[in-house]
Phi, psi and omega in degrees: 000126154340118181294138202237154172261177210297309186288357158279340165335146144321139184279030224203153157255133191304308201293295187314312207288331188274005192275302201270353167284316164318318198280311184303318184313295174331314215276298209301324181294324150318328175266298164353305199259013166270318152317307177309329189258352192289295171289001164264332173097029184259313182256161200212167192119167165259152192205094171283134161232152175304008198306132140111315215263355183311325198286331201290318191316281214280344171285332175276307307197319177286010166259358190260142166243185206283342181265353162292160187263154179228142143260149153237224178196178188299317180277089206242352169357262170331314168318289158324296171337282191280025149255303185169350190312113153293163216264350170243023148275345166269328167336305171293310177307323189278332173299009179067020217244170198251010126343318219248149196313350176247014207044052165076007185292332199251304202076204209285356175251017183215060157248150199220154160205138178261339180286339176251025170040049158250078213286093169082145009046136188179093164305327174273140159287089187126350214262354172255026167291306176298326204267008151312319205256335177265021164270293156345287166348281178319319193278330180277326209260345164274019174072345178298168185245003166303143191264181150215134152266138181243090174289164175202153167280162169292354163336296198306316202290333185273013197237159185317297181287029177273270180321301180304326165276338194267351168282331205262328167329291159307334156320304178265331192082083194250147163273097185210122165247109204272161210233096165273072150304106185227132191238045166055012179229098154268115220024234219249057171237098184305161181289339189283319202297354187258341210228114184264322198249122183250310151357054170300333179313327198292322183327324167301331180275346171289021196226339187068035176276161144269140178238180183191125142295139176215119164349071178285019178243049147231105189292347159303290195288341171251001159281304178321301148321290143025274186271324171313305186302313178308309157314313170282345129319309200282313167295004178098002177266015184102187195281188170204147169237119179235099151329106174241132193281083196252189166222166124245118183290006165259161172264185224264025150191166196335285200299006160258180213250336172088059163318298194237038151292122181279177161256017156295276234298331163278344163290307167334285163293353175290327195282337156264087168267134184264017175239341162276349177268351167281297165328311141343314196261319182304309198284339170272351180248026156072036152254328192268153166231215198250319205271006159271356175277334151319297186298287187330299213290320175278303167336293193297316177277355133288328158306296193278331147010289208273328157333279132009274174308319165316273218317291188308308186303331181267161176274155204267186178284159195280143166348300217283019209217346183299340169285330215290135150088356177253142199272162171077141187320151195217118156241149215243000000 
């Protein structure tokens, strides 16, 4: 690395910054190649993807550790992933196969382990907010000191339980951080026409939450957030709302035709894409060379490969088992 002076130093360690570059790499090829089978008829179904949103993900996700709880939301790819989820167990659940975390019941929009403390996937928009605040809940009344992070779209913001959790949450003093992916589309309804208030971080004081807005296409600057926010949970100060200002470059699922976006406004933002201005920022401080992007590249392009061959390999559940785990009268 070049010598730098003391205030120019990397915020980074090379071994971390080249970790959060693997993970975003993962996550974007990882859709790519979901997309790819999507359009093969192999996964069937609706299929949201994560292209544009890796920093929110994989930078918020270094504030949790593995005994803390994740909520997610239907677009949870990414989610999974940078927790920790291997990539062709989820690969199998969106092929529908009983591999896969959910045994294949739930797809690309219900993945859940519970062994990594990971509650959800959530098809309602909105619907993994309560179940943050009863996990919060659980953890304050056994005494315990584990948080939840709860990611949601801006979506999120427009529905009852959005208020409800965050009064009772703040109500109660729940270690709870909610996580505000807002990538200015709820599906195809921009935020100002749905949001009188577009601030979402400002929401929070009706409630006496602490908040923070953050860049979410640097993935530095939302780990960094991140953890502050965490910390002030962890310290006993109540629940956080932290925003992260994000795009997504796909629309906002296979089936949609993307209307009602110009392709300026998506090109605009591709030029803050977070993983070549993070490649960018390694190569000037004497971490990335091309042939660790090669090794990464392959690593990666062999994982999900061997994903793919998992999925296609495994069996789907047996009929007499289809029923299995479903609440309520089943007629016939």
């Amino acid at each position: 690395m070049s010598a730098t002076t003391l205030s120019q130093r990397p915020p980074v360690d090379r071994e971390h910054a080249l970790f959060l570059l693997r993970e975003m790499l993962r996550i974007r090829r990882f859709e790519e190649k979901a997309a790819e089978m999507y359009s093969l008829q192999k996964i069937h179904g609706f299929l949201h993807l994560y292209i544009g949103e890796e920093a929110t993900g994989v930078g918020a996700m270094q504030a949790f550790s593995p005994e803390d709880a994740i909520v997610a939301t239907y677009r949870e790819h990414g989610h999974a992933l940078a927790r920790g989820i291997p990539a062709r167990v989820l690969m199998a659940e969106m092929f529908g196969k009983v591999t896969g975390c959910s045994r294949g019941h739930g797809g690309s929009m219900h993945f859940f382990d519970a062994s990594r403390r990971f509650y959800g996937g959530y098809a309602i928009v909105g619907g993994g907010l309560p179940i943050a605040v009863g996990l919060a809940l659980a953890e304050k009344m056994q005494g315990g000191s584990r948080i939840t992070g709860c990611y949601f779209g801006d979506g999120a913001v427009a529905e009852g339980e959005f208020h409800e959790s965050l009064n009772l949450a703040a109500l109660w003093k729940l270690p709870v951080v909610f996580l505000c992916e807002n990538n200015l589309y709820a599906m195809g309804t921009a935020l100002a026409r749905h949001q009188a208030q577009t601030d979402i971080s400002r929401k929070a004081g009706a409630y006496g939450l602490g908040s923070s807005a953050v860049d979410g296409m640097d993935v530095l600057a939302v780990e960094a957030a991140a953890k502050q926010a965490a910390q002030s949970v962890r310290s006993g100060n109540g629940p956080f709302l932290l925003e992260l200002k994000t795009y997504r470059f796909r629309a906002h699922s296979m089936a949609d035709p993307d209307l009602y976006r110009t392709k300026a406004e998506i090109e605009e933002w591709k030029k803050r894409d977070p993983i070549p201005l993070f490649q960018s920022r390694l190569r000037e401080w004497g971490f990335l060379a091309d042939s660790d992007l090669d090794r990464i590249e392959a690593e990666i392009a062999a994982e999900i490969d061997e994903a793919v061959r998992f999925a296609e390999e495994s069996a789907p559940e047996p009929i007499e088992d289809l029923l299995k785990d479903v609440e309520g009268p089943v007629t016939t």
